[in-house]
N, C-alpha and C positions, 0 to 999 in steps of 0.2 A: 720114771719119766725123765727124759734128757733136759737139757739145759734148752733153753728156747731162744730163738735172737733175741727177742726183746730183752734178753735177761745178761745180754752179752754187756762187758766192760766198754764203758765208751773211748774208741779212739781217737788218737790226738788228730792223725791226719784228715783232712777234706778231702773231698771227690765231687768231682762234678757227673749229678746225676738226668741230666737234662741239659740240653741247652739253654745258658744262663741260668741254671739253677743248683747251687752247689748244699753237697750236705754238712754239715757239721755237727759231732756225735756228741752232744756238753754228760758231762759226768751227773750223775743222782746217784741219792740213798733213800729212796725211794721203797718201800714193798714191792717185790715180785721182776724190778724194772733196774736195767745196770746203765741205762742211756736214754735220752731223751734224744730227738733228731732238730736241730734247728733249722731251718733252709732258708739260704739266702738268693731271691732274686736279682739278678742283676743288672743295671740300666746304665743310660750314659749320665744319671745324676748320684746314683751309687748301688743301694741297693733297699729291697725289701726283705724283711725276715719275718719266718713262720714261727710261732710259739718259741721262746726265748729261755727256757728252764726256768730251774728251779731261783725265786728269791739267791741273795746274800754274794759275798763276795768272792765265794769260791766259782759259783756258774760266772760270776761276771767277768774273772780272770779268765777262764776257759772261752768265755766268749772272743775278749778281746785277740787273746792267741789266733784262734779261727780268724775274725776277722783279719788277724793281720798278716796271716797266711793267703788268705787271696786279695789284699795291697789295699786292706780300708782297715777305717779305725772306726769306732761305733759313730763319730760327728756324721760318716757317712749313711746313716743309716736311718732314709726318711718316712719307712713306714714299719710299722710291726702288725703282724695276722697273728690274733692269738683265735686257736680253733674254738677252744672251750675253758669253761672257768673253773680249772683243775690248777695249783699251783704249778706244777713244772712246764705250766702252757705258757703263762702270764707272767713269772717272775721277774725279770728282764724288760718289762715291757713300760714299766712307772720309771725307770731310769730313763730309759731312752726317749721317753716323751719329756721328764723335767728338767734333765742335762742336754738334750740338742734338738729338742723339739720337734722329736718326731709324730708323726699321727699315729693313730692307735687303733685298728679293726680289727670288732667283732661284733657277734649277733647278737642284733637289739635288746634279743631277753637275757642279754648276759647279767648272770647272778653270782656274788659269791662276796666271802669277807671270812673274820675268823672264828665267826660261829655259827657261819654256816653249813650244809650240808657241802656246798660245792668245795669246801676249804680241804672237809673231812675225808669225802668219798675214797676208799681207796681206786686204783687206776686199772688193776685188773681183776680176773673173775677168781674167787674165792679157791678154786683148784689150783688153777696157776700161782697162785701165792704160797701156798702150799707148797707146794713141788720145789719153789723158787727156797723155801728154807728149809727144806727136809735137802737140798743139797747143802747146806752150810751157807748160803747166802747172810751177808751183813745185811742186818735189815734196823736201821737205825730212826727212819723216819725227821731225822734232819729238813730244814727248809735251806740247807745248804749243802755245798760238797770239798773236797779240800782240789781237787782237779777240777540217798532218795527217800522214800514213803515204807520202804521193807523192812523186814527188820535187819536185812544184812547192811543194810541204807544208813541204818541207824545205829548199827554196830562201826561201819565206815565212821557216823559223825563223832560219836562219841571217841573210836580211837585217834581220829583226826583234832577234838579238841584237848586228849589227855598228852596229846603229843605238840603242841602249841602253849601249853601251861605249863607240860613238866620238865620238859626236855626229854622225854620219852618217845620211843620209835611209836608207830602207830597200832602195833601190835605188842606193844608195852615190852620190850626187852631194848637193852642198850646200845644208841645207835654206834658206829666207829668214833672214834677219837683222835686227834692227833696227839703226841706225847706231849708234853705239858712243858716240857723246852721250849718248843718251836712255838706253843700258844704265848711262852714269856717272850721267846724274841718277835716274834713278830709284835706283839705291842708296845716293848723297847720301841723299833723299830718307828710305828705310829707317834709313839709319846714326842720323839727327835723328828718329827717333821719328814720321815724318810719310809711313808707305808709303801706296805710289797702293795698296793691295791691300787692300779693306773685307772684313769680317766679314760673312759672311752670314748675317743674323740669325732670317729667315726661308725657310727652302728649300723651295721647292714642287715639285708631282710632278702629269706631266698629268692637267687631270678637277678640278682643287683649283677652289675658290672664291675668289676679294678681292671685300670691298667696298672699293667707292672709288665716291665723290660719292652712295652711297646707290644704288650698282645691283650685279648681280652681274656681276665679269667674271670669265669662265672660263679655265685655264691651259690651253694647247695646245701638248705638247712636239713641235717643231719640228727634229730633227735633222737637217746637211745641210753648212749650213755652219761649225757645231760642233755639236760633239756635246751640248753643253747647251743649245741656243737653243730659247726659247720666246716665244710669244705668246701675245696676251691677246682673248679676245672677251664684247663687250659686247652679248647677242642683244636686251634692250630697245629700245636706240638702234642697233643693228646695224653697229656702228663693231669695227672688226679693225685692233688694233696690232700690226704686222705687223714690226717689229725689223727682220734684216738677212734672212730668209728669201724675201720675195718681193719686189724691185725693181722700181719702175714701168719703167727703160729699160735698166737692165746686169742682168747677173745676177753671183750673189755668187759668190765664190773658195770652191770647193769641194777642199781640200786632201786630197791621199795620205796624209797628215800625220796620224793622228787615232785617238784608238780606238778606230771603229769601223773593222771589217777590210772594208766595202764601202761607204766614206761616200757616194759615189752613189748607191745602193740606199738609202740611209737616207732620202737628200735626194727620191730620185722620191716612197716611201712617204710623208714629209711633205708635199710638194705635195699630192698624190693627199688627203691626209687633209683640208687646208684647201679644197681645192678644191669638196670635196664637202659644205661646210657649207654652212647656208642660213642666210638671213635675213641675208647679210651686206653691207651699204647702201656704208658707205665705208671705205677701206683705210687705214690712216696707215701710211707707212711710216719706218725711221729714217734714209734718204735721199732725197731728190727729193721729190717733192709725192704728195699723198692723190688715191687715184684709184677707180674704182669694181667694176671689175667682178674679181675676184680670180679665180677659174675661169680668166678668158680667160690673162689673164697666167701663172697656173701653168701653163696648157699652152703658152704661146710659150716658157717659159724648159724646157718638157720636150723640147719639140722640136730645141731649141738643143744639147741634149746626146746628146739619140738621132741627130741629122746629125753630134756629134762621136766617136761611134762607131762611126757608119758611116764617118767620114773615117778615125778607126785603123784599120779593116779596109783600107780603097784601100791606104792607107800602109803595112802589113804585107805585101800583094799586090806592091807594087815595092820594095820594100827588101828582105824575108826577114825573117828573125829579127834584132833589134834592143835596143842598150839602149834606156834609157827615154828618153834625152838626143837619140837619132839621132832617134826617133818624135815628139819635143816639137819638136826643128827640122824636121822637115815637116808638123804640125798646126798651129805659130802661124809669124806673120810674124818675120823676124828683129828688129825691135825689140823682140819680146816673148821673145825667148830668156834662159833663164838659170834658177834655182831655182824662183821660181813656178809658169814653164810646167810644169817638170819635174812638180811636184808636183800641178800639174791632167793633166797626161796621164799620171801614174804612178795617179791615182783611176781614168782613165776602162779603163786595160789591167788594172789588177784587178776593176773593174766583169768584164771582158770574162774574166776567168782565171775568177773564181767562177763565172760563167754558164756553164762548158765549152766558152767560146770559144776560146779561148786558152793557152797554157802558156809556163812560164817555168824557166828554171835560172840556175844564178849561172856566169860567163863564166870565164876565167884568174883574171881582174884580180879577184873575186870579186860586181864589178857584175851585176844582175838582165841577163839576153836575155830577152826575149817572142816567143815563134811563136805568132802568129794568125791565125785558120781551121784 
């Protein structure tokens, strides 16, 4: 598999991809991802910026550069959109609101901290990670950079409370982590009065209005690959900041992990929803480059998921009933084995249980079995 944009090194220079909207590429070490996209709006009072990278001093250095490349310094910068509660959305964003007081938007149900799932998730989907280190990718995982009543009902409740008690995924296998660096700095970080975790000072809810640069852009809650992710649509200039929901060439880590009880089913109805808007010219997305057509791309990455539920069924058809761990090493390649897959192939067998595909109980050991068909 080739190298993918989103996987490209971030560069120094800005471009303006919109009128008044320029990009800027902040550097991460991130899994699977070589650049985060920041975008600055621009007004006659400065500017607004989209999702700010990653925490710590190396994004904040890059940031300033950028900004000072198109003749502002962060004091000018009176609002921040963070899509979703992924750290290299939000990093950036508790500075600019404590040091110049900028406002801070996102969607109301925004969740996240440092033991949470939102902190953990990784950012893309379990092949594309793959690929991204079976080419020699640094994958360091830094928070910085140097640039019911049934018995399946009651199998649900039970794995839902062994995973509330123990720290256990709900299918009883280990959820993702981050390296235990980044768990020590970032509570350095808290202990000094300087948490990467901003106040949300404005929460919005889909259908809301912003102005920015003196046009209306519309919130579009976006659920999928969290459950708080939104996007922004500008129908004058027909420009759609498109955060981590729709990807020019990977698609994003759609987690079991989450509270919603079919976050697949959430992430089809999101596609479906942007899919169907009009008037929509160019995409910005907060990976890989701006591209055009949104429609076409939300049905390649729709497709990408309904061939991986038809591959759970083959996979159910020669094995029998299975945990989730057996179904995940015959859905991805063995490079890709371990918690993440687990947690994309535990989203795609409960897509398949809620549908009446499917059924599930908890084994000896108290791990989830799935019989499918």
């Amino acid at each position: 598999m080739s190298r993918r944009q989103e996987q490209e090194t971030a560069r120094r220079e800005i471009t303006e991809v919109a009128q008044d909207v320029l990009r800027m590429e902040l550097p991460i070490t991130m899994p699977g991802l070589g650049h985060v996209n920041c975008y600055a709006i621009l007004d006659k009072d400065g500017a607004a910026i989209v999702d700010p990278g990653l925490p710590g001093p190396g994004t904040w250095r890059a940031l300033q550069d950028r900004l000072k490349q198109a003749g502002l310094a962060p004091r000018n910068v009176h609002t921040v959109l963070v899509t979703h509660s992924h750290p290299d959305h939000f990093g950036g964003a508790g500075r600019f609101a404590r040091d110049f007081g900028a406002k801070v938007v996102a969607h109301h149900s925004f969740r996240f901290g440092v033991s949470s799932p939102a902190a953990t998730e990784p950012e893309v989907s379990a092949d594309d990670l793959s690929a991204h280190v079976a080419h020699g990718a640094h994958i360091a995982g830094e928070a910085d950079s140097s640039d019911g009543d049934s018995p399946a009902g009651d199998a649900q409740a039970l794995a839902q409370l062994r995973a509330a008690t123990s720290g256990e995924t709900p299918w009883g296998g280990q959820e993702p982590r981050p390296p235990w660096r980044v768990k020590l700095k970032w509570r350095v970080m808290r202990l000094l009065g300087r948490s990467v975790i901003p106040v949300i000072s404005h929460p919005v809810e889909h259908g809301d209005v912003l102005n920015l640069a003196g046009r209306e852009w519309f919130v579009v809650h976006t659920p999928g690959h969290t459950a708080d992710h939104f996007c922004v649509h500008d129908p004058e200039s027909g420009i759609f900041l498109a955060g981590d929901h729709v990807l020019p060439t990977i698609t994003p880590h759609i987690s079991g992990i989450t509270s919603s009880p079919d976050p697949l089913a959430s992430f089809f109805f999101s596609l479906d929803r942007v899919a169907e808007m009009s008037g929509v010219k160019r995409v910005l997305p907060a990976h890989g480059h701006p591209f055009e057509d949104l429609a076409a791309r939300c049905q390649a990455i729709k497709r990408h998921h309904y061939e991986r539920l038809e591959k759970v069924k083959e996979i159910a058809r020669e094995i029998g009933p299975a945990k989730v761990a057996a179904f995940s090493r015959h859905l991805f390649r063995e490079r890709s084995w371990g918690a993440m897959a687990e947690s994309e192939t535990y989203a795609h067998l409960e897509h398949l249980r809620i549908a009446g595909e499917a059924e599930c109980h908890p084994g000896d050991d108290g791990m989830l079995i799935y019989e499918v068909g």
